[in-house]
C-alpha positions in Angstrom: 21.9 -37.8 -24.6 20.0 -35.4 -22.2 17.1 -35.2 -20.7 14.1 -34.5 -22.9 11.3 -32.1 -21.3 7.7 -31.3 -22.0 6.7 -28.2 -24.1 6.9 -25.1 -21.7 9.8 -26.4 -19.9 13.1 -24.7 -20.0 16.1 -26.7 -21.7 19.4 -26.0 -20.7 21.5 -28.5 -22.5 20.9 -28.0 -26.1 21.8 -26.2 -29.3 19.2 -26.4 -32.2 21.3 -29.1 -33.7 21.2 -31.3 -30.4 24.6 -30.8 -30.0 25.5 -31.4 -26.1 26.2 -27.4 -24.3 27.9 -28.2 -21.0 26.4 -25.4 -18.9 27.8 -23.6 -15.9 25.6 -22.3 -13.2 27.1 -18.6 -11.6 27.4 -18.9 -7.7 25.1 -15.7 -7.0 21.8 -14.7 -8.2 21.1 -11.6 -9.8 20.0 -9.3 -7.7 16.2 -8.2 -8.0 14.0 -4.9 -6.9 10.4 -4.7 -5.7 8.6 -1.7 -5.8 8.2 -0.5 -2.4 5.3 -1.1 0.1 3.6 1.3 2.5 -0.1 0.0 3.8 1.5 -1.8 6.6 3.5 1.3 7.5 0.6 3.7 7.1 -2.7 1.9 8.2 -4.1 0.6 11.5 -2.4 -3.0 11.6 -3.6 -3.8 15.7 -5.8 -6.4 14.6 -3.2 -8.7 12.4 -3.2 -11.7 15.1 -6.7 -11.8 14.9 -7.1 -13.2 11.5 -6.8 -16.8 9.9 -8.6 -17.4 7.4 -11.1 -16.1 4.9 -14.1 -14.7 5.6 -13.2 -14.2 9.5 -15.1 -11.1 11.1 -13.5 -8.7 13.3 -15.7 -6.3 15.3 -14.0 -3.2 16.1 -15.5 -1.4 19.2 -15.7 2.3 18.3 -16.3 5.1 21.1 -19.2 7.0 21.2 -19.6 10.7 21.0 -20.8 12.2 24.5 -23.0 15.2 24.5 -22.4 18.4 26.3 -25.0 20.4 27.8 -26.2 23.2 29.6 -26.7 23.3 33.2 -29.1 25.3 35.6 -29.0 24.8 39.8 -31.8 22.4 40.7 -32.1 21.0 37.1 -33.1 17.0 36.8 -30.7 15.8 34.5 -31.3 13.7 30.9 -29.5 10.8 31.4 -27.8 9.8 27.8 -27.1 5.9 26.9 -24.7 6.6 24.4 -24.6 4.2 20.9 -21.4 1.8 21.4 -21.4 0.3 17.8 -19.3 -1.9 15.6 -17.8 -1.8 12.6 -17.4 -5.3 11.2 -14.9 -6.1 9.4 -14.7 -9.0 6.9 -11.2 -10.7 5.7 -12.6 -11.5 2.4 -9.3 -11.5 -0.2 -7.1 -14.4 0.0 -4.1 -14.7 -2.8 -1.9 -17.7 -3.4 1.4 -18.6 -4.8 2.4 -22.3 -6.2 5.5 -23.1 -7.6 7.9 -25.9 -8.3 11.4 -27.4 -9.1 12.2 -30.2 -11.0 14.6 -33.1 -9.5 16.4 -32.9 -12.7 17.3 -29.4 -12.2 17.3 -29.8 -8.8 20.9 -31.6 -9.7 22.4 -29.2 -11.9 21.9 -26.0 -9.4 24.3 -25.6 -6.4 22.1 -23.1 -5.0 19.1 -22.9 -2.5 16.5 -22.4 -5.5 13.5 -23.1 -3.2 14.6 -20.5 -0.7 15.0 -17.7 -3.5 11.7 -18.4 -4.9 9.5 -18.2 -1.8 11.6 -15.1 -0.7 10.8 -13.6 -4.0 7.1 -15.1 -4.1 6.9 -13.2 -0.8 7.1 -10.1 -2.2 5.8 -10.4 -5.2 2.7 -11.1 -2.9 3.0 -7.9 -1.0 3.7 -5.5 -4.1 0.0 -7.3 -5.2 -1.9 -6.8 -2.1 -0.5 -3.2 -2.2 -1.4 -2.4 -5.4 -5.5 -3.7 -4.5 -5.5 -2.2 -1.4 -4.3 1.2 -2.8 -6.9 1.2 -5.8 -9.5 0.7 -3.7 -9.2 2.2 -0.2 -8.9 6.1 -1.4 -12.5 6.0 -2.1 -13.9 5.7 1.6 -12.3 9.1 1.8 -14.4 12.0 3.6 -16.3 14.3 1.4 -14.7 17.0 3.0 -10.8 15.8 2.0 -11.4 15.6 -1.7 -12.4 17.4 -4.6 -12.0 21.1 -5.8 -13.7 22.7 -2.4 -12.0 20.6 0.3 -11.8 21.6 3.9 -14.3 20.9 6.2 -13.7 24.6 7.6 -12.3 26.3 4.9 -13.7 24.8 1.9 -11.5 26.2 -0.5 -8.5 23.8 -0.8 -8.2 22.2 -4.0 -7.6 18.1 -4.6 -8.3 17.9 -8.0 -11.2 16.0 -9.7 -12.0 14.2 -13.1 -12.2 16.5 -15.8 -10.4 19.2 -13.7 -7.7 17.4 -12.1 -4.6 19.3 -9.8 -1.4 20.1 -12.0 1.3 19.4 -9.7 4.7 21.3 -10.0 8.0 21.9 -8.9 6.8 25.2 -7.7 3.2 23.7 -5.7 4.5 20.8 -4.3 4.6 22.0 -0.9 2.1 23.4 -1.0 0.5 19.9 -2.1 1.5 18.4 1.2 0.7 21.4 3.7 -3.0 21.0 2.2 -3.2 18.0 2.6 -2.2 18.7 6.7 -4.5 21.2 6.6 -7.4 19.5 6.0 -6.4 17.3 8.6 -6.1 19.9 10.7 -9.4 20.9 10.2 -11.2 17.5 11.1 -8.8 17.9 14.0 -6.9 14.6 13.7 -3.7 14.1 15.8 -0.6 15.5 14.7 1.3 12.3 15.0 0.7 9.5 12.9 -0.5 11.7 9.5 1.0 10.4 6.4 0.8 11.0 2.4 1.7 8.5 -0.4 3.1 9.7 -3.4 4.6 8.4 -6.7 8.2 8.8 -7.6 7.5 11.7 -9.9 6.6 13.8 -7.3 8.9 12.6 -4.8 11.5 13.5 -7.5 9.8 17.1 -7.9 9.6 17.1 -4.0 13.5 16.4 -3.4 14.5 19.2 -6.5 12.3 21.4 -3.9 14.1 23.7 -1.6 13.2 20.6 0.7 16.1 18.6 0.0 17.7 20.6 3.0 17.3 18.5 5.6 16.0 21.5 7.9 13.1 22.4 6.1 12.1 18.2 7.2 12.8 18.4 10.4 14.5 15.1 9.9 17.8 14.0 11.4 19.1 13.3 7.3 18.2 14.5 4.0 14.9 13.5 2.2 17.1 12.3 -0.4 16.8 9.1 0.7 14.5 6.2 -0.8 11.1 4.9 0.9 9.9 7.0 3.8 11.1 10.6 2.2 11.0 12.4 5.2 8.3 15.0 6.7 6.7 18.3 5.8 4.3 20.1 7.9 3.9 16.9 10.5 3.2 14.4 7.3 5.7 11.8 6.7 6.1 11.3 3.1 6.4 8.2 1.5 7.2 6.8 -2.3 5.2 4.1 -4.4 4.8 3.0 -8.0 1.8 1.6 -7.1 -0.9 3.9 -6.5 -4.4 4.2 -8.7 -4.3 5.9 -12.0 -6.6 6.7 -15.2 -5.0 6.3 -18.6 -6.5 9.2 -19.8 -8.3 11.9 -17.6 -11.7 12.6 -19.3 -11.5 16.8 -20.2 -7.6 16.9 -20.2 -6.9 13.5 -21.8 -3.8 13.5 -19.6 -2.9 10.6 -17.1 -3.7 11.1 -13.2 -2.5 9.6 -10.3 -4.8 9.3 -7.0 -2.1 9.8 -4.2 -3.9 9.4 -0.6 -2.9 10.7 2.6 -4.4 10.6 6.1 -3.9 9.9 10.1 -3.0 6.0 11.0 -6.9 6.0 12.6 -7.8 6.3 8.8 -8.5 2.3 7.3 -7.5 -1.0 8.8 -5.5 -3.0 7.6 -5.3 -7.2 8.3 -3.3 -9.5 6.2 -1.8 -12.6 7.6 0.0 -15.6 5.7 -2.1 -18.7 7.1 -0.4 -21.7 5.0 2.8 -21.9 3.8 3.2 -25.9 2.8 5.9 -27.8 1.1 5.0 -31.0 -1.0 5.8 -33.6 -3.4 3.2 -33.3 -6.6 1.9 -36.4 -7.3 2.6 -36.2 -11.3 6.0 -34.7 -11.6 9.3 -36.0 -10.0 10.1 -32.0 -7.5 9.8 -30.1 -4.9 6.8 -27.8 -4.5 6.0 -25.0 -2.6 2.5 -22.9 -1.9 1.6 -20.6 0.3 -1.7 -18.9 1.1 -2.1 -15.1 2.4 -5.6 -13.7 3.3 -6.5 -10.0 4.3 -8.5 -7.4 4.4 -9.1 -4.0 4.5 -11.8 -1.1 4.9 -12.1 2.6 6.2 -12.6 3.3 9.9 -12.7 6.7 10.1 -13.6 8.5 6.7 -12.4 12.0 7.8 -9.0 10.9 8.5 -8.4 9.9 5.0 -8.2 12.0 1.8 -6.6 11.4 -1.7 -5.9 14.0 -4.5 -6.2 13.7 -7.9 -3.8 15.1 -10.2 -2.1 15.2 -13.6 1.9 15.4 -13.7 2.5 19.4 -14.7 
């Protein structure tokens, strides 16, 4: 006779008659996917090794703006003392994973189980501190790189906004991204370092594009390639799944997406895995694992990020 085991517990070893099931375990795992993850590749990560735990402060030292002025022979000058503040910065999210395996099974699985669950709870933590950080951090954007009338120059590019959101297209979506490197252009952010994240629909309408030639990229291989797409007008594209959207836009009823983009000076980024711990639980006879992660995030400068809002056309 087998094993009995607690409601909630998987059971292996038997039929609804109780007749005995001798069960053979495969040799490999089946394979899994995680949607992809692009904070860490896109936002300012220099202040990582600063953090461990929650509710640390970091004070980033920001440099002041110097003022210019006139000059006439003899002149006593006005001698400025320029504001040198800080922008504090609070690591105020912490997640946790905490998982175990029984002894029993323990002895009926010739594979590594513990090191396949913590390599899967590792990403199942990143894919969920995407998805917060990406729901939240478009709206520290700059007035001036969303909306209908965006451009702080030009004022005439178009971003979408509720009730009137951006129909994207096969035949706008380069002109999507060259916008969006326009308005940076015209808050005069660097050219290296800009990036725009956007979801697999309009990557897909992106690579049907006369863009899938490599050329038109300036990269050394198609943009048919997964994750980082490839760049268009100095903005390296990137795919993910896990951007903000509204069920159900408010005039059109359709549903809209809020991809960002921006310059790596845009938000901060600190996230940092402080306790990973294995035990023994006192009231169960396995192996345990639990792991903490605690981060942060927050806008440093508002006019190098911008988001769009838009409706799939």
């Amino acid at each position: 006779m087998a094993i009995g085991r607690v409601a909630g517990h998987p059971d292996y070893t038997f039929d609804g008659s109780s007749k005995y099931i001798p069960i053979i375990f495969a040799g490999k795992t089946l394979e899994k996917f995680y949607a992809s993850t692009t904070v860490g590749a896109v936002a300012n990560t220099d202040y990582v090794g600063e953090v461990k735990n929650v509710g640390d402060k970091v004070y980033i030292r920001t440099v002041p703006d110097i003022t210019i002025s006139d000059y006439k022979k003899g002149q006593a000058l006005d001698l400025e003392q320029p504001e040198n503040p800080n922008i504090e910065f609070t690591i105020d999210y912490a997640k946790y994973f905490n998982f175990s395996v029984d002894d029993v099974d323990k002895k009926q699985m010739d594979l590594a189980m513990m090191e396949k669950w913590s390599d899967d709870a590792a990403q199942q933590m990143k894919i969920t501190i995407d998805t917060h950080v990406l729901a939240n951090i478009y709206t520290g954007s700059h007035a001036s790189n969303q909306g209908i009338a965006a451009g702080v120059i030009s004022a005439d590019i178009d971003f979408g906004v509720a009730t009137n959101p951006l129909t994207i297209t096969r035949s706008n979506i380069m002109d999507v991204i060259i916008n969006a490197g326009l308005a940076l252009d015209e808050q005069n952010l660097p050219e290296e370092g800009r990036w725009i994240i956007l979801p697999s629909w309009m990557i897909a309408m992106f690579k049907r594009s006369e863009l899938a030639d490599a050329s038109f990229t300036g990269d050394s291989v198609s943009p048919t390639r997964s994750g980082r797409v490839g760049k268009v007008d100095r903005v390296t594209i990137y795919n993910s799944n896990l951007l903000a959207t509204v069920a159900s836009d408010g005039g059109t009823g359709t549903k809209c997406w809020y991809p960002i983009f921006g310059h790596r000076s845009a938000f901060a980024f600190v996230s940092q895995l402080t306790k990973t711990e294995m035990y023994r639980p006192q009231d169960t006879f396995s192996d345990a694992m639990k792991g903490l992660n605690v981060y942060g995030f927050g806008t440093l400068q508002s006019k190098a990020l911008g988001y769009l809002y838009c409706d799939k056309g």
